[in-house]
N, C-alpha and C positions, 0 to 999 in steps of 0.2 A: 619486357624491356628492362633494361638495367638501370636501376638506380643511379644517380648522379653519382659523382666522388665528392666526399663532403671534406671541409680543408679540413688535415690536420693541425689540432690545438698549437704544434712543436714545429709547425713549419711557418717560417718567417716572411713575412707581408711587410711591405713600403709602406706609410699611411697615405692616403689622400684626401683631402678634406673636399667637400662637397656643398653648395652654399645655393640656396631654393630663388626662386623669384616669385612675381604676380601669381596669386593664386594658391599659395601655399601660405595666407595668411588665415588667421582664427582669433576668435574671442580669447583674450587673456594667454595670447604664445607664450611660453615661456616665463610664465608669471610665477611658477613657483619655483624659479631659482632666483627670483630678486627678492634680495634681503637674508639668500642664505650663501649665496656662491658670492665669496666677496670681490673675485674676479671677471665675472659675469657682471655684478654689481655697479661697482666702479667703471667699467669699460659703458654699460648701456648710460652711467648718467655723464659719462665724459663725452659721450656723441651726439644724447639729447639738448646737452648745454651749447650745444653748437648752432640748435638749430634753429634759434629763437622762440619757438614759440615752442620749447621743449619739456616745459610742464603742463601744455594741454596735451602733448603725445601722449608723456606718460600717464597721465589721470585716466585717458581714452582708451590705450593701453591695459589699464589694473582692474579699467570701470568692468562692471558685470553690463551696464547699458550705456555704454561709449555716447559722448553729446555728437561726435562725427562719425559714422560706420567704418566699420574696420576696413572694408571692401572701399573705399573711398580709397583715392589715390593720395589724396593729403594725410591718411593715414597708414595704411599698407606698405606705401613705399620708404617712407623714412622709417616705418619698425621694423620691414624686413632687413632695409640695411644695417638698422643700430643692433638686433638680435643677431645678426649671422656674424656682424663683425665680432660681438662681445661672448659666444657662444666660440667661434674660432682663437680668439684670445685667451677662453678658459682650456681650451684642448693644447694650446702652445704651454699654455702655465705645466701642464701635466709632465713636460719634456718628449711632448710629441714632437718630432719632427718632420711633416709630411715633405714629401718626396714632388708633391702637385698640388696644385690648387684648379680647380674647376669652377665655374659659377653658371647659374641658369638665370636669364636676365638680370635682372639688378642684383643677383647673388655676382655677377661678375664683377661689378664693383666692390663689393666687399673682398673679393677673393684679389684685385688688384692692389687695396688700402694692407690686406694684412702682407701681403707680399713686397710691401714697401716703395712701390709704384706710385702711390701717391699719397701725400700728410694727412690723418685722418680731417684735421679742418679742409681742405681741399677736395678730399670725396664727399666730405657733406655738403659744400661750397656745389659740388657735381648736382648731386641729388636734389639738393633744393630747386635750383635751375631746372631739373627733368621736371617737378612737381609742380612750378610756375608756371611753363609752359602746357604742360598738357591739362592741370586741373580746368581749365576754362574750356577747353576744346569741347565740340561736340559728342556725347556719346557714343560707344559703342563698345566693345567685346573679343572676347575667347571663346573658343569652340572647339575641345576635344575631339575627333573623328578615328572612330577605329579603321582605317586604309590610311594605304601609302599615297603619296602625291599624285602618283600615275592613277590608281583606282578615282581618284578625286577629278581629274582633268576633265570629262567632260563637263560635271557641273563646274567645276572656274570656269569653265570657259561660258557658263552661263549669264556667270556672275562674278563681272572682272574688276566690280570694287574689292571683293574678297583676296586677301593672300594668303599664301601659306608664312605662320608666324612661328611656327617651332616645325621641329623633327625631334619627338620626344622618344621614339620608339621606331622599327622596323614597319609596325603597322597603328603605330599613334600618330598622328599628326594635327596639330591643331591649328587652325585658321583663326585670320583675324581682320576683322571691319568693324565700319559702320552698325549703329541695332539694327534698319530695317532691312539691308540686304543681309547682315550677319542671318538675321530670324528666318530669311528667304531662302536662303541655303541651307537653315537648318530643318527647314520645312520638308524640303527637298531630298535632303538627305535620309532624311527619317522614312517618306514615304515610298524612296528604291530599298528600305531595310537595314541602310547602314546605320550602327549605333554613333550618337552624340553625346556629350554630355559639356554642359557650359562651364567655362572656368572663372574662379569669383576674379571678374576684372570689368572693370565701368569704361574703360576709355582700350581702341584698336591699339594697345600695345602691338610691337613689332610689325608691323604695317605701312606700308608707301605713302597712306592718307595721313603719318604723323610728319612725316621730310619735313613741309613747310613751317614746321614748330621750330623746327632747328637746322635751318639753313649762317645763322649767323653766332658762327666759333669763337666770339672773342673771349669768352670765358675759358674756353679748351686751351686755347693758345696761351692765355694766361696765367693756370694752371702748371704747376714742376713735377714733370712723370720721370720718376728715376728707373733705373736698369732692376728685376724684380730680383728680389733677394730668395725668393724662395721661386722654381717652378712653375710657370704660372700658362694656362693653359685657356684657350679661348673658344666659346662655343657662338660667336659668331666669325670667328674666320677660320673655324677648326683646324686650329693647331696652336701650337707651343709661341707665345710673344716673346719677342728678343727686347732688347737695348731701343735699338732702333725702331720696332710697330710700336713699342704704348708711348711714344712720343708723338704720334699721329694724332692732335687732334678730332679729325674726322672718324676715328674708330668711334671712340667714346661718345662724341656727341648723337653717333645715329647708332646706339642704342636700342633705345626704344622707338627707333623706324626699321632695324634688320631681323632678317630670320634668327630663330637660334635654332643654332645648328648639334645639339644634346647629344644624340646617340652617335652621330659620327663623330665626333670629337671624343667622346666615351670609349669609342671604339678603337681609338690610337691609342689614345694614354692607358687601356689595358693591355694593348699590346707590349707593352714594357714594364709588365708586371712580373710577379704575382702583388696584388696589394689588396691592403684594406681602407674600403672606401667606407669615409665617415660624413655622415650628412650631417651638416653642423645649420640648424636653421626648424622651421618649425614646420611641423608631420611626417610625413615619412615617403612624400613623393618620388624621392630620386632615391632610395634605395630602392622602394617598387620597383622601379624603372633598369635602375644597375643589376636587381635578382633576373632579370628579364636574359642578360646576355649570356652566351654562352662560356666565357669565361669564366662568370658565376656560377654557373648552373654548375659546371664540371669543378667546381671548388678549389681553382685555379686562383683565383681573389673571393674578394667576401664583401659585404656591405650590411652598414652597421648605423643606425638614424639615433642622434642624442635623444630626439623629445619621441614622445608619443606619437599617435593619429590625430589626436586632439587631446588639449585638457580637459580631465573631469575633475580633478582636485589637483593642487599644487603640492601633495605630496607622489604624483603620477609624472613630473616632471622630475622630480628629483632623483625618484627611482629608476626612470629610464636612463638617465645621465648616469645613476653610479652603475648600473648593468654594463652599458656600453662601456664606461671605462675602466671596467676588471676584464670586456673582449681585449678591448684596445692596447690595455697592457699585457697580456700576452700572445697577443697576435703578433705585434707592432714589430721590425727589426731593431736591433737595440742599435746597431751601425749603421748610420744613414747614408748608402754610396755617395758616389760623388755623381752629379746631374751634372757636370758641364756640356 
């Protein structure tokens, strides 16, 4: 069989940035670029300062044994958004210009703050609100499954607390409840031979069981979403936000109650490539996922993750950023069309 086409070094790619959610959080993300990237730096304590209780993040954050677990929503969720935002701010410093912004759960807030959709105090104003709400709620989970929805339908229909909470992939999907029915379908799952594997997350993100957390929008309403300055792309309504959707209240608030919808929204905005997709955020989950298309594959775009798998020294952090940003500058097009 033939080899893919690998892109040429001299052929010109749009950038896209790419921004993770639940479950792409780690011990010490992105920890060895603070105190050397003064732009990363600056940007993570200007989001922390927002959040009130922003130097137990950070200690929690730096600690080798965190006093709150990383996996905790009180922790994950504000550091994935202050990382991916200050991580996106250090790729803008470079005179990147992305073309798109994409986000995968709460990376779509970050990808809506740097697109200028809304004031960074105002997406943390967002964020805190999600983490009020749901840190008290009853437990439960993520659940990778390698089939598609259809392969899955008999058991949901077994087990109709269960939803489907992403479409990460053509044959990834992950589900999201409750532990004890979440465990019951993974029981299930396991024992017809289909693979599982759990995603670090304590509480049914993306799931019908969260609605009643956020049935009452006076925060969203009160909140100023302006026209996005940059491209900005939605993987739960899959497709491209105007002027008029991120003024919708109700998109944003049910968040963390919608499916996200990854690969098919993935699957548009390559279709108006060639480009290079940059995951700005911590592991390497969504390039995984982006080498997975066919697009990729035939080196028609490319994809390119700032951090590691995980840290093992914060010089592994640094090194990965300056790798990806000697691709980035000569992949990148120097001319950034025009999106209108």
């Amino acid at each position: 069989m033939d080899s893919p086409l690998k892109p040429s070094p001299d052929a010109p790619a749009d950038a896209v940035l790419l921004f993770p959610g639940q479950g792409a959080q780690y011990a010490r993300m992105a920890a060895g670029l603070y105190g050397h990237d003064d732009v990363f730096t600056d940007a993570v304590d200007e989001a922390l300062a927002l959040f009130g209780n922003g130097d137990e993040l950070r200690a929690d954050w730096l600690a080798e044994n965190p006093a709150v677990p990383i996996d905790d929503v009180r922790r994950a969720q504000p550091l994935l958004f202050t990382l991916g935002h200050a991580l996106g701010r250090s790729v803008l410093s470079w005179g990147v210009r992305p073309v798109a912004l994409l986000g995968h759960s709460v990376g779509e807030l970050v990808a809506a703050t740097l697109a200028g959709v809304f004031s960074l105090p105002d997406a943390v104003a967002i964020m805190r609100d999600r983490v009020d709400r749901i840190a008290p709620s009853p437990p439960g989970g993520l659940l990778t499954v390698a089939g598609t929805p259809q392969d899955l339908r008999p058991h949901l229909a077994r087990h109709p607390e269960i939803a489907v909470g992403a479409l990460n992939a053509p044959r990834q999907t992950v589900l999201a409840g409750h532990t004890a029915p979440l465990r019951a379908i993974a029981d299930e799952l396991r024992e017809a031979g289909i693979t599982t594997l759990p995603v670090a997350a304590r509480h049914p993100f993306h799931s019908p069981v969260l609605a009643p957390l956020f049935t009452d929008l006076t925060l969203y309403r009160d909140v100023t979403a302006r026209p996005p300055r940059i491209p900005l792309w939605s993987a739960f309504t899959g497709s491209r936000l105007d002027a008029h959707s991120v003024r919708d209240p109700a998109l944003w608030a049910n968040h963390p109650v919608a499916s996200v919808l990854f690969w098919p929204t993935l699957d548009k905005l390559l279709a108006t490539g060639p480009h290079l997709l940059i995951e700005a955020g911590p592991g390497q989950g969504l390039t995984t996922l982006a080498r997975r298309h066919a697009d990729v594959k035939r080196g028609h775009s490319e994809a390119v993750a700032l951090l590691p798998l995980r840290s093992r020294a914060p010089e592994g952090d640094r090194e990965q950023v300056a790798t990806a940003r000697a691709l980035i500058h000569t992949r990148i097009r120097k001319e950034v069309p025009s999106c209108a």
